[in-house]
N, C-alpha and C positions, 0 to 999 in steps of 0.2 A: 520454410517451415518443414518439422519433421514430422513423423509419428514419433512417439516417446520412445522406441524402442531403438531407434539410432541415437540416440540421447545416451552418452556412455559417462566416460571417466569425469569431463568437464564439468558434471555434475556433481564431483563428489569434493570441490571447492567449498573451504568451510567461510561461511560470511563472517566478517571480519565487528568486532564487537568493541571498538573506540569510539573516540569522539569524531576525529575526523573523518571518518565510515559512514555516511546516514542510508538509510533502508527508504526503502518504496515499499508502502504499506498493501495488505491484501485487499484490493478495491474492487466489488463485483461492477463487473461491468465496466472497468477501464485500464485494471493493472491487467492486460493482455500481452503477448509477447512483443508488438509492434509497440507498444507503450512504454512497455521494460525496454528493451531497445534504446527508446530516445531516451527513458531518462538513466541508463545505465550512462550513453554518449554524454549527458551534464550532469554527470559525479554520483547519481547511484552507487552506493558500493557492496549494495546488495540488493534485492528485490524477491518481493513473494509473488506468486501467483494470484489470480481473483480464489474466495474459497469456492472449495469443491467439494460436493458430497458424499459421503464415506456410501450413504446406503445409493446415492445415484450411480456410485461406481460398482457396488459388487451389482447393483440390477441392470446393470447396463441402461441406464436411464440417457435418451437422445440428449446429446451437445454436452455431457458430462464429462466426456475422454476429451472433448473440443480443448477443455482448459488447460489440459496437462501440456497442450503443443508447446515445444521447445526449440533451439536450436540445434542443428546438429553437429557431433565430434568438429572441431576446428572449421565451423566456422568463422566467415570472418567476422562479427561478432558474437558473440559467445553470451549466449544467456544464462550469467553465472555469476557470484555466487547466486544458487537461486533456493528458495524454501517454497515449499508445496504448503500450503495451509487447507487444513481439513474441516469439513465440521459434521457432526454426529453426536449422538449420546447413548452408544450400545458398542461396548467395549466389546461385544463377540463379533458385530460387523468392523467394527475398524482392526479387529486381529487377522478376519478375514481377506482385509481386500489391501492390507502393511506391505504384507510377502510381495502382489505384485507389482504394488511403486517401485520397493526397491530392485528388482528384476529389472526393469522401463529402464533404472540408472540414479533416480532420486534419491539422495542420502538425507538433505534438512528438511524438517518437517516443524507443521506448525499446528497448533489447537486454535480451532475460531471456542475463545467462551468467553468473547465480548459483543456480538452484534446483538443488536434489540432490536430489529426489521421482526415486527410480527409473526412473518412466514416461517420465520426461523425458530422463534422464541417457541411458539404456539406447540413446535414437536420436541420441546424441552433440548434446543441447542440452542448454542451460542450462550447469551448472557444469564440463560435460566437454569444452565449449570450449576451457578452458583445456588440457585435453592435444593440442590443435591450434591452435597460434597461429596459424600461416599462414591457415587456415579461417577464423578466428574474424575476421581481419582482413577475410576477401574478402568475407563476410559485411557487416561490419560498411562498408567501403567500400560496399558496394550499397545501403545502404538510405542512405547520406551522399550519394550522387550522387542520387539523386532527393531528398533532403528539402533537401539542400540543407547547407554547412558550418554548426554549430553546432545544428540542430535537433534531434540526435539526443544519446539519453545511454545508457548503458552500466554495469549493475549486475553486478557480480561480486565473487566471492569471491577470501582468499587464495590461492587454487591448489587443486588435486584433492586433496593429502593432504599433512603434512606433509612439509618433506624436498622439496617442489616447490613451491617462492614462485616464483606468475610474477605476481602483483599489480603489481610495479613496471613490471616491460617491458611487460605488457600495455597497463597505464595509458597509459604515453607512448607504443606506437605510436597507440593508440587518439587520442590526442591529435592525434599528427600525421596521422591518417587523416581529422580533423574534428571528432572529439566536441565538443558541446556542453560534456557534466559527465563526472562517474564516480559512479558509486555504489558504495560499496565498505561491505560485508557481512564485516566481518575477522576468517572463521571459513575454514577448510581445508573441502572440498565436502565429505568425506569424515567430518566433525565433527555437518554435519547442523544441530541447535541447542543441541548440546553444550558444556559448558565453557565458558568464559570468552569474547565477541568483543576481539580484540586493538585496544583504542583506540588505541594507541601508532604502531598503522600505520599511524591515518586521519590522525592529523598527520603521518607522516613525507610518505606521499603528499600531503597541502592543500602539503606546503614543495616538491614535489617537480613540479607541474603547475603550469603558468597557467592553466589551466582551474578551475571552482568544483570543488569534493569534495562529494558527500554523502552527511552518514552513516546508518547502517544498521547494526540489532542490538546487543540487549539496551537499548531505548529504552522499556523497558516504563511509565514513568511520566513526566510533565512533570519532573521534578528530577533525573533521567538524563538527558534529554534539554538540560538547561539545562547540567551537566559536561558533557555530552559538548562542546558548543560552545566551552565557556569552554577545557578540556580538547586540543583538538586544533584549534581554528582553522578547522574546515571552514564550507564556506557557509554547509548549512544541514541540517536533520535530516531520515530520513524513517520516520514512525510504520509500525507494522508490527501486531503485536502487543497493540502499547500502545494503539492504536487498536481494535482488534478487543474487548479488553476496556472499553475506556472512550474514544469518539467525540471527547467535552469534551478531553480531554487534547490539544489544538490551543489551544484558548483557555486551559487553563491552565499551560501551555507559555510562551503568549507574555506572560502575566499574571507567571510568576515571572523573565521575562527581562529584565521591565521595572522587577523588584525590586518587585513585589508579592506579594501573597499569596491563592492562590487562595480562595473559600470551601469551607467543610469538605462533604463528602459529606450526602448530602439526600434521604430518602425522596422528597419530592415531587420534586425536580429528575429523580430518575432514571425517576419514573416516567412524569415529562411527556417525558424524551428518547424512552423506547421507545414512549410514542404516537406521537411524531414521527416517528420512525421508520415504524410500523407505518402511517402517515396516506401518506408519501410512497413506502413498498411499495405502497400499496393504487392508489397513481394512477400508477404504472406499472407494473402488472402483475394480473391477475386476484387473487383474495381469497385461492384455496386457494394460490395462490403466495406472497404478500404472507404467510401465515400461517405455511407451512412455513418461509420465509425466518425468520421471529420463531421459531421452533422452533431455528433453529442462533444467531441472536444472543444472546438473550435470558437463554439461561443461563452465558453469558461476562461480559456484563454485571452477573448478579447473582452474582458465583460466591463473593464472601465471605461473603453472607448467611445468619446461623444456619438452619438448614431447609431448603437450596436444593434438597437432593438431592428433599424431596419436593415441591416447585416443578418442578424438573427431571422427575421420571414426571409431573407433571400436563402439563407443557408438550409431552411427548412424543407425546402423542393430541391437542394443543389444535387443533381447525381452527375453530373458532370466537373471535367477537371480543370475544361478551360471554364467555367463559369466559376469555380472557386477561384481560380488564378484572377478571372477578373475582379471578385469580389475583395480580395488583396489586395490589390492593386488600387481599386477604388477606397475605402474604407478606411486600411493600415498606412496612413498615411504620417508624415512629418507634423503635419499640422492637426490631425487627429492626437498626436502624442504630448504638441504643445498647448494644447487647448485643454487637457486633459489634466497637464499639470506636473507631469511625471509619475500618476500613482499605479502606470500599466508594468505588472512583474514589478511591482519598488519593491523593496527589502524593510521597507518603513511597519514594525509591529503595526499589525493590525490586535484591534483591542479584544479580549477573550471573549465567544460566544457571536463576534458578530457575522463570522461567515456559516453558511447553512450548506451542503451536498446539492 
């Protein structure tokens, strides 16, 4: 790990906006660099940061700078392309504290005005934007004027609740303001990860901008994400979720878009992923970190496996490495995978609404 200030040119990789390109979405509390990492390694081909706070950064607010950590000039993997995703709703602090991202080295930047987490909504960011366009514009102008036309993209939802669509206007002033993209998330704030994401919008909007579209929600498997493309025309996807439970789901994404067919689910594959994982925690970041980190992934990743729950209490004390390793060993088994059926990482749609964060 760096400090962002060795963080140089590598950063100024523009993410690449096709089909066969899919994003790793801004996840607090999991899209962290060792995360980015693994799933950059299974076909990310671009990734955001967790968001970070526009006003926690000019107050120096504890563990705020935490998120910005990157890798450094040529490393040997390269945390790139990468977007900084922000969220705030005071266009004087985000003009404020633009100048010193791009100083660090970060060039893509992203607007959080789609999360509906309380904490957030309560100080009028994230998805409560939308009940201030005007704001959300002056905002969103501020951080365009320093990064500069096109460097910036914009994730939002359909609107605060039903009964108030402002997805389309927003979209196009936001367009003529400079965005780069849009990211569109096509659930009402107020919906949460309820019910059904409305696909049907994210083509109306791809026919509706000149600007690329990407989609967002209920991406939970590579074969959702392959309709969703074929489906609404958008550039390109961005895993959320579906990443959270299973990393690979990047590479077999772009395996089934190529009219292949992924391979099936795999004791050993999943268990060499979360060493991978747990190898690239361990080299940025202290061990009891690196561990506790594998304490919130690890039972996402195994969560169809017969036995998990008491996987799950064992992993909930694990600060050790040989006891994960043994817990692998025990658990991740052949016969855990046929027992199971094959539905551990399948590619097989999962139906809209039925997985929860």
């Amino acid at each position: 790990m760096t400090d962002t200030a060795s963080a140089a040119s590598h950063l100024a990789a523009a993410p690449p906006l096709r089909p066969d390109a899919p994003w790793l979405a801004p996840l607090a509390g999991y899209s962290d660099l060792p995360f980015r990492l693994l799933c950059r390694e299974h076909g990310a081909a671009a990734c955001c940061t967790e968001m970070v706070s526009a006003k926690g950064l000019l107050y120096h607010s504890p563990g705020t700078r935490d998120l910005l950590a990157t890798t450094q000039q040529d490393a040997p993997l390269e945390d790139a392309p990468l977007i900084l995703q922000l969220f705030g709703a005071d266009a004087e602090i985000m003009r404020q504290v633009m100048p010193g991202l791009m100083e660090q080295g970060f060039r893509w930047f992203d607007l959080n005005m789609g999360c509906s987490v309380p904490k957030v909504v309560k100080t009028g960011c994230g998805s409560a934007m939308s009940r201030d366009m005007d704001n959300a514009l002056a905002v969103a102008r501020a951080m365009v004027e320093v990064a500069g036309e096109g460097r910036v993209g914009f994730k939002m939802r359909l609107g605060w609740q039903a009964g108030e669509e402002t997805w389309r206007e927003m979209a196009l002033r936001l367009q003529d303001a400079g965005a780069g993209w849009i990211t569109l998330h096509p659930r009402f704030a107020r919906q949460g990860f309820a019910g059904e994401a409305r696909w049907s919008v994210l083509r109306e909007l791809a026919a509706a901008l000149s600007i690329p579209v990407v989609a967002s929600g209920d991406l939970f498997t590579a074969a959702d994400a392959v309709r969703c493309v074929r489906e609404t025309g958008v550039a390109t996807v961005m895993f959320a979720r579906g990443a959270m439970n299973n990393p690979a789901v990047f590479d077999e994404y772009r395996v089934l878009l190529a009219g292949g067919q992924p391979p099936p689910p795999d004791a050993d594959r999943l268990k060499a992923l979360i060493r991978r994982h747990l190898e690239l925690a361990l080299a940025h970041s202290g061990e009891r970190t690196a561990l506790l980190k594998m304490r919130t992934f690890v039972p996402r990743y195994v969560r169809h496996i017969p036995g998990v729950r008491a996987l799950r209490n064992r992993l909930a004390s694990c600060l050790d490495r040989d006891l994960l390793e043994e817990l692998l060993e025990t658990h991740l088994t052949p016969q855990a995978f046929a027992e199971d059926g094959g539905s551990v990482g399948t590619t097989a749609t999962v139906p809209h609404g039925d997985a929860r964060p």
